[in-house]
N, C-alpha and C positions, 0 to 999 in steps of 0.2 A: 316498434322497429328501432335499430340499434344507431345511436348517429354514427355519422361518418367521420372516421378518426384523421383529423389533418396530417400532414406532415409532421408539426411540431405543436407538443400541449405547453403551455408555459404558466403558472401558476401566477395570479396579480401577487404582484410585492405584499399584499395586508393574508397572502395565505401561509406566507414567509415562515419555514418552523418558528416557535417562540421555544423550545424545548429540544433538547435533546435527548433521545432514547436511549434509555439504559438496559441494554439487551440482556445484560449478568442478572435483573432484578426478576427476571422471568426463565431462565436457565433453573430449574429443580436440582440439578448436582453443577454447584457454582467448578467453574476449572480450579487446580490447584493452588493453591498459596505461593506465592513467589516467597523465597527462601533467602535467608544469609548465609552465604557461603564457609562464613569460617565457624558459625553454630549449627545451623542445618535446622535454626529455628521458623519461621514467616517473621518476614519482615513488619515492621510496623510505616506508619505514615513519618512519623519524625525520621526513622534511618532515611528512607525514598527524599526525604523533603534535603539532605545534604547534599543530593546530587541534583533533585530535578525541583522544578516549583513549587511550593508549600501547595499551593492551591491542586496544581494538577497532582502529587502526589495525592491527596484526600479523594481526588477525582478516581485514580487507580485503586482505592482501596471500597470503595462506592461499590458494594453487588444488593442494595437492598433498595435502592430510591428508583422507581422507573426512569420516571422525569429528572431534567435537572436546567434549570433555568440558562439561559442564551444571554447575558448581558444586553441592556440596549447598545454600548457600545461595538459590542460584537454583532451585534443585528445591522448595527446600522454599517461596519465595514462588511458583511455580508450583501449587502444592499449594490454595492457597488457592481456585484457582479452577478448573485444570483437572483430570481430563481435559475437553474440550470434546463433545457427545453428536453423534454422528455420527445426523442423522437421516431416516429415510424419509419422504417427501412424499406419503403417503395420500392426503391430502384434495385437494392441489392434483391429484397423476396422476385421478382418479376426476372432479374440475371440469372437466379437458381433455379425459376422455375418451380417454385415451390408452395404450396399449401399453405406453410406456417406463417404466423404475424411477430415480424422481429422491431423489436424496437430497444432502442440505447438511449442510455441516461450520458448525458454528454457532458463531462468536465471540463473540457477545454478550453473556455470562453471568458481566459483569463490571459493577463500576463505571463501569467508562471506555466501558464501552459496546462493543468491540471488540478483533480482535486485535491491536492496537498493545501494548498490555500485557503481550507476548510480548517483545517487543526492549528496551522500558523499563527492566523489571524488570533485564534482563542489561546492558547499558549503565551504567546507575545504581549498580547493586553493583562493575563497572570502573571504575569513574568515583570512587566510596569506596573502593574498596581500594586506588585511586594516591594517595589523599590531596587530591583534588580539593574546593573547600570550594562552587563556584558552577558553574551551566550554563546554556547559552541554547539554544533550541532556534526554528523554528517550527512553527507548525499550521495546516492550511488550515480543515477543516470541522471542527476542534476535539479528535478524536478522541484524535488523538496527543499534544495538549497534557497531556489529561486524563490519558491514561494515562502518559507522563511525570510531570505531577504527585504524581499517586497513589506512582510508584515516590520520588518524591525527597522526599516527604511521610515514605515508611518506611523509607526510608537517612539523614534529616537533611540534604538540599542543598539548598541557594536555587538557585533556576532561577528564569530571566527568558522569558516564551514572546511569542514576534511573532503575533500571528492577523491572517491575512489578514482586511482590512477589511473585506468584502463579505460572509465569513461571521461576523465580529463582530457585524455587523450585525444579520443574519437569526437569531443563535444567543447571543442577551445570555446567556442562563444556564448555559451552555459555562464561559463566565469565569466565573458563580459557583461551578461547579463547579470548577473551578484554583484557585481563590483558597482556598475551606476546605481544599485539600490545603497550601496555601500561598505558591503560586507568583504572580507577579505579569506578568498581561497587559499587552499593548500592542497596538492597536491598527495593522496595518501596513498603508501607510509611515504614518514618525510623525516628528514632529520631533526626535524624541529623537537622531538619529544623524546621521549626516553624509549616507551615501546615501538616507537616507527624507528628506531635508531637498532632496536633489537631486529625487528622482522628485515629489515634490509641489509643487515650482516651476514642471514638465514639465505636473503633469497635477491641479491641486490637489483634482480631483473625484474621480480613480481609486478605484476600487476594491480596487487592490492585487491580488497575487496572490503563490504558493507563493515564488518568485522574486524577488518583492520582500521577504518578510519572511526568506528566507534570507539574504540581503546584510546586514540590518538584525542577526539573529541574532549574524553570525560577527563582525563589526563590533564587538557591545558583549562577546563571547570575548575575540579578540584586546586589548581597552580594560581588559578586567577581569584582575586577580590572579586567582591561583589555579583560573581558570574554561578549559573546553572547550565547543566545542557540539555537539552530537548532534541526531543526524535520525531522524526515522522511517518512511524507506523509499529508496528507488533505491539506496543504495550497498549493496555485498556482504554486509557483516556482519552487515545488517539482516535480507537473506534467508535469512543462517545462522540467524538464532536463529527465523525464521518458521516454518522448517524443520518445527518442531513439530507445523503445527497438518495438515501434509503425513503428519507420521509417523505420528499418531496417524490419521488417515483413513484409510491403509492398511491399519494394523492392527485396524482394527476390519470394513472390508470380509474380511479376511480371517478371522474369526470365522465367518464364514457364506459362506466359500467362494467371494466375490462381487470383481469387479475392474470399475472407469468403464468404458465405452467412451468418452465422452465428458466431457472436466474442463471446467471453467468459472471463470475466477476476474477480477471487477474486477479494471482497470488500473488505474491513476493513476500512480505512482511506482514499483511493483509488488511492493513487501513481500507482501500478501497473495496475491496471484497465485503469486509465486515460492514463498513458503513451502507453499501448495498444492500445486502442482504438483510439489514437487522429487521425493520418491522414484517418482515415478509416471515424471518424468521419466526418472531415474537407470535406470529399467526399459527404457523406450525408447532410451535410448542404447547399452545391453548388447545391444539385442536381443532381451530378451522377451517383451516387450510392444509397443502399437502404440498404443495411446488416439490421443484427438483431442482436441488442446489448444486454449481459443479464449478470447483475452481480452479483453470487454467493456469500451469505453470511451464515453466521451462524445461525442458529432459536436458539441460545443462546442469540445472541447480534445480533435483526435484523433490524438495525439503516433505512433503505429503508424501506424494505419492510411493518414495523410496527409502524416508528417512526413519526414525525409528521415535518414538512417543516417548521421554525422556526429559529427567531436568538436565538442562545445560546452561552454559553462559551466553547471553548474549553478543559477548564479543571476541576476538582472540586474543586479547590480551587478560582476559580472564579477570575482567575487574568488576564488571556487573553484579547485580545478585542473582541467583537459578530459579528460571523459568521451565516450568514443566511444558513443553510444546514439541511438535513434528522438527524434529531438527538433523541435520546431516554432520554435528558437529561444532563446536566452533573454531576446530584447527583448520574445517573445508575452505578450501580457497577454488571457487569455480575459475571454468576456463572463461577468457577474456570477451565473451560473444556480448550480440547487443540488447541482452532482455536487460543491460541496465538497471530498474531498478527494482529487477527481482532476484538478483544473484545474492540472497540472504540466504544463510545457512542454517534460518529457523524462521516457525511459522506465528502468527499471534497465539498467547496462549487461549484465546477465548476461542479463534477458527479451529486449532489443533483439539480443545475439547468438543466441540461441537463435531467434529469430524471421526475424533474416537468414538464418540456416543453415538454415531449413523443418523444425526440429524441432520449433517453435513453429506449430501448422498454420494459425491465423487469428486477425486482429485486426479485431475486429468493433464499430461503433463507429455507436451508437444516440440515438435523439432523447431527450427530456426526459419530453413529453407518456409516450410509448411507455413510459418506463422507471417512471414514476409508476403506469400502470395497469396496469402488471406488480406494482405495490410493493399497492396495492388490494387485486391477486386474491389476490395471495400472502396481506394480512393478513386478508381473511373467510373464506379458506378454510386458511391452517394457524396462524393465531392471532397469529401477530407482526409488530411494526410494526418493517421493516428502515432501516435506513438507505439515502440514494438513493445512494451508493456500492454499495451490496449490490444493489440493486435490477438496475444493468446487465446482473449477471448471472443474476440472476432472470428477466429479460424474456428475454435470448439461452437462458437452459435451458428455459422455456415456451416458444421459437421451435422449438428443436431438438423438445420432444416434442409438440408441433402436427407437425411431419415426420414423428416415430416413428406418429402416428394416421394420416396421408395413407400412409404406406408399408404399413403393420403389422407394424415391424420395433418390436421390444421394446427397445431398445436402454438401458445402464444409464447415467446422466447423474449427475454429480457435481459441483456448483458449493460454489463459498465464501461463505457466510453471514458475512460481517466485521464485519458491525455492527447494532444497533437504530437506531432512528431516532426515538426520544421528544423531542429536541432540533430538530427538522425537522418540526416541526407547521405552522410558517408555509409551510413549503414542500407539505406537504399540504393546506393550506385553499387557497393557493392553484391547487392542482391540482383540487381539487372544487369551486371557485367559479368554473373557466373561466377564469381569469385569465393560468394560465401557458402560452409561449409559448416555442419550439425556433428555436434560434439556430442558425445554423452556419455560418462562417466560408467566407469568399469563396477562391479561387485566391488571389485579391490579399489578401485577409489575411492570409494563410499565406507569401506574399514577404515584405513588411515582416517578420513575425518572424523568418523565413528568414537574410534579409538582414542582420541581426545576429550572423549565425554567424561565429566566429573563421577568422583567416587564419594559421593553422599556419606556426612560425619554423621556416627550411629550416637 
């Protein structure tokens, strides 16, 4: 007989990964080569190592080692917060009335509010153990800034963070939250730099976006001694150390004998997606398994499901190297709405391959309205107030078990819980005073960023 699954499964701290999964070492057709833009050759680990960490560059070029070892350092500021409680959806399955068994891997149960604080944490102790004294990073819906801070707050680094402007806006106390860790915001584009001083002569009203404040970022890198800059999400290393919040989901389904049928994880840039998904993956590519993968995005910015499979730049200022990924551009500048910190206008290259190769089975890509009253049910009936990043996939896992009740198929459903959402109150007053309103981007919107796409040197 099957035991009874609690509420919440929590792993003891001695089951704590010691390892992180290396998904690219069991990928049969590795994703493309990131590229240098003015050779159109792959990059090597020393170019990557000028902009980003010696160490985590090596980490990005890493598609052959499964494992790769978790510092005790790193374990032990992992310790602080995780394991993360793998939890069963009661209240919400018993609201829908439904069959299926939902349960969420829950990031939240940090300061920073989310899983960003997974990659942070390991970045930031590479970043001081090369002797590195400053860092720039950006952040869209704040998340990543915070949990950056927080790590470079308890490693001793000054870091400088770009916030996209639109969520600066909507999310003032984001910045006061970076600021008591240390870190000093800007508002992006901003005057401060050469290409924020371009794009606001362009557009002096913009709102800015992920793209804009990444250019701004590597910009004051490059400008500063002793500084790198680091991101928090689409490129590889990010989804290595995400890995975690993947591994520990597994092992705790298996405590009670239990395996997804169905995963779910927010896209944006797809850290948290990736890191989800990975050993679940790593099953399906062996063969032993078969889940069904589907990654909720915004029909504001719907980099998958509308964009086109291409090398592009990672930013708009075109400074990056070219990534072969789901991209809408790097000239797209989504509309101002609060998926925060999904309005990237490219996907990881490791999701975007998996997704071209139909291991990845859908990119499912939902309105505002829809995703907010998904964020609602979710908090009267299982207590927490998510972030609208998290939310996509809330609404797409209540979509999927509204089907398990029409069928009376039980099916088990496992999404990624990334974030709270205490920082997004204006974005919920405005969703309960009728106010908020579902954008989505024309054919012809989607050319003009298109149209931006690099012409590959032959």
């Amino acid at each position: 007989m099957a035991k009874q699954v609690p509420y919440k499964i929590y792993l003891s701290e001695s089951e704590l990964p010691k390892r992180w999964y290396n998904l690219r070492a069991d990928m049969k057709e590795k994703r493309d080569p990131i590229l240098n833009p003015g050779t159109g050759k792959p990059v090597t680990a020393d170019e990557l190592s000028q902009i980003l960490v010696t160490e985590l560059a090596n980490q990005e070029m890493d598609v052959t080692n499964r494992y790769i070892d978790i510092p005790e350092e790193i374990q032990s500021f992992y310790r602080m917060y995780r394991p993360s409680p793998l939890v069963r959806a009661y209240c919400l399955e018993k609201a829908l009335d439904t069959p299926a068994h939902i349960f969420y891997k829950f990031e939240g149960g940090n300061t920073s509010g989310s899983h960003k604080l997974n990659s942070a944490a390991a970045q930031v102790y590479y970043a001081k153990h090369q002797g590195l004294t400053h860092l720039t990073t950006e952040t869209g819906a704040g998340q990543w800034g915070t949990a950056l801070s927080m790590a470079c707050g308890f490693f001793d680094i000054d870091l400088k963070v770009y916030m996209v402007k639109a969520s600066a806006n909507q999310k003032p106390y984001r910045k006061a939250v970076m600021e008591t860790f240390g870190a000093h915001v800007t508002p992006s584009p901003s005057n401060t730099t050469r290409v924020g001083r371009q794009i606001l002569s362009k557009d002096p009203t913009t709102g800015g976006s992920l793209g804009c404040a990444i250019s701004e970022a590597i910009e004051t890198a490059t400008l500063t001694d002793n500084c790198r800059y680091v991101l928090g999400s689409v490129l590889d290393h990010v989804a290595l150390h995400q890995s975690v919040i993947g591994l520990e989901a597994k092992a705790a389904f298996e405590q009670y004998d239990l395996y997804p049928d169905i995963i779910i994880g927010c896209a944006g840039g797809g850290s948290n997606l990736a890191g989800l998904i990975a050993p679940f993956m790593g099953d399906k590519l062996a063969g032993k398994r078969n889940p069904y993968f589907i990654a909720a995005e915004p029909a504001s910015c719907p980099s998958m499901s509308r964009g086109r499979y291409a090398y592009d730049f990672g930013d708009i200022g075109r400074t990056t190297p070219l990534m072969k990924m789901y991209t809408l551009g790097s000239g797209f500048i989504p509309s101002p709405n609060h998926a925060g910190g999904l309005r990237y206008h490219g996907m990881s290259p490791i999701v975007s391959k998996l997704y071209h190769d139909g291991h990845l089975d859908e990119a499912r890509a939902v309105e505002q309205t829809r995703v907010f009253e998904a964020a609602c049910t979710f908090a009267k009936h299982e207590g927490t107030l998510v972030a609208p990043e998290s939310a996509h996939a809330i609404r797409v896992a209540m979509d999927e078990a509204i089907k398990c009740r029409e069928t009376g198929q039980a099916k088990t459903i496992l999404f990624g819980l990334s974030g709270t959402g205490y920082f997004d109150l204006a974005a919920y007053m405005e969703y309960q005073n009728g106010q908020m309103t579902d954008f989505i981007p024309t054919d012809e919107d989607l050319e003009r960023g298109l149209a931006s796409l690099p012409i590959l040197p032959k």
